[in-house]
C-alpha positions as CSV (number, residue, x, y, z in Angstrom):
1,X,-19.0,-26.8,1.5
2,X,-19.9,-24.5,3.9
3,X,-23.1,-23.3,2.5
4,X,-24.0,-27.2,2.8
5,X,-23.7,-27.0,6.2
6,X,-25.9,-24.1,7.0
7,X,-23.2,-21.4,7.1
8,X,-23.9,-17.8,5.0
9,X,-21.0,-17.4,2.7
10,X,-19.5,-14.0,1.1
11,X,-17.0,-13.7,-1.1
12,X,-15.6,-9.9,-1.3
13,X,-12.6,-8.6,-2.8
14,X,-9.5,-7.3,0.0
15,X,-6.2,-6.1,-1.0
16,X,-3.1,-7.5,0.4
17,X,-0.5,-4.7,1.3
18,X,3.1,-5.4,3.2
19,X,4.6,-2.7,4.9
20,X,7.1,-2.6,7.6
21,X,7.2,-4.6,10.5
22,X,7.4,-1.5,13.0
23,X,5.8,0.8,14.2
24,X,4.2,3.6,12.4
25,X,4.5,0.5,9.4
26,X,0.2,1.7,8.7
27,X,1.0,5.3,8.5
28,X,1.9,5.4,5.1
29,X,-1.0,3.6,3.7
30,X,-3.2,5.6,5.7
31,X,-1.2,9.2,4.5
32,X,-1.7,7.8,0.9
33,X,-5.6,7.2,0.9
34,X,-6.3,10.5,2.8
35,X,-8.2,13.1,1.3
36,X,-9.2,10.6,-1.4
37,X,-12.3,9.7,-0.2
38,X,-11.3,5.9,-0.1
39,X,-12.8,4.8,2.4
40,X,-11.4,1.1,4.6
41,X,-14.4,-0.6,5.4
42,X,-12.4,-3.3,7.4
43,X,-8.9,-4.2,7.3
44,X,-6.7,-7.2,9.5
45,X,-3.5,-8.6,9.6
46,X,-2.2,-11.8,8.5
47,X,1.1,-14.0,9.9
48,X,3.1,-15.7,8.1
49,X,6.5,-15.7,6.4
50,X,6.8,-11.7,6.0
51,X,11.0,-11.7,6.3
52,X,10.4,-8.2,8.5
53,X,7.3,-6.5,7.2
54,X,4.0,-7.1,8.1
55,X,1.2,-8.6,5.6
56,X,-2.4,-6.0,6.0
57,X,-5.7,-7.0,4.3
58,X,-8.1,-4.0,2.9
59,X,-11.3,-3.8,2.1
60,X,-11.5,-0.5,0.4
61,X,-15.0,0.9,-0.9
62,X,-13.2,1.9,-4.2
63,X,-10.8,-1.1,-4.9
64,X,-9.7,-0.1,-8.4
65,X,-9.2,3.6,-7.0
66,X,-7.5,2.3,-4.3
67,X,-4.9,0.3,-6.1
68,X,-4.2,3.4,-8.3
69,X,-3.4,5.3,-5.5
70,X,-1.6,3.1,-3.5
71,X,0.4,2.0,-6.2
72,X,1.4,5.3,-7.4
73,X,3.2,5.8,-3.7
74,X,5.0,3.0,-4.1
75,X,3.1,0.8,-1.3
76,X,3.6,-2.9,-2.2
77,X,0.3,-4.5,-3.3
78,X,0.7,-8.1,-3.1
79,X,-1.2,-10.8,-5.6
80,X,-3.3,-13.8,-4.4
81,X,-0.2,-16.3,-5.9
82,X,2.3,-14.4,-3.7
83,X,0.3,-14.7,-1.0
84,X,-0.8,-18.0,-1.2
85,X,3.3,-18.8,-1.4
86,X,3.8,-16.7,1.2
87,X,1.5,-17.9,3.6
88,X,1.9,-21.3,2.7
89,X,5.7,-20.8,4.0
């Protein structure tokens, strides 16, 4: 649809991570990645019902590399269904 109305579309693969609502709530997904050489090409925040954390979208150069790695510290990835439910309230 909105190709159709003259607007450039990409589609490119983010990784939805919760942490804590609070400050320093980034710090451990940054302290995981560094010295990895994952780099964040962008990242941004999303609202919605989050019950005290705080929902952060990633787009890392290595996706698959940074899954491993953030799953392996125990940072909460969450899935396109859970966030479509989540978002969707």
């Amino acid at each position: 649809m909105l190709e159709r109305n003259g607007f450039a579309v990409k589609v490119t693969e983010v990784i939805a991570l919760e942490v804590a609502d609070k400050p320093g709530g980034l710090a451990a997904i940054l302290d995981a990645l560094e010295g990895t050489g994952i780099n964040i090409e962008y990242a941004y925040s999303l609202t919605g019902s989050t019950k005290g954390h705080a929902l952060l979208l990633f787009r890392f150069s290595d996706p698959n590399a940074a899954l491993q790695v953030l799953k392996a510290q125990k940072i909460n990835c969450v899935g396109s269904e859970e966030l479509t439910k989540r978002l969707k309230g």
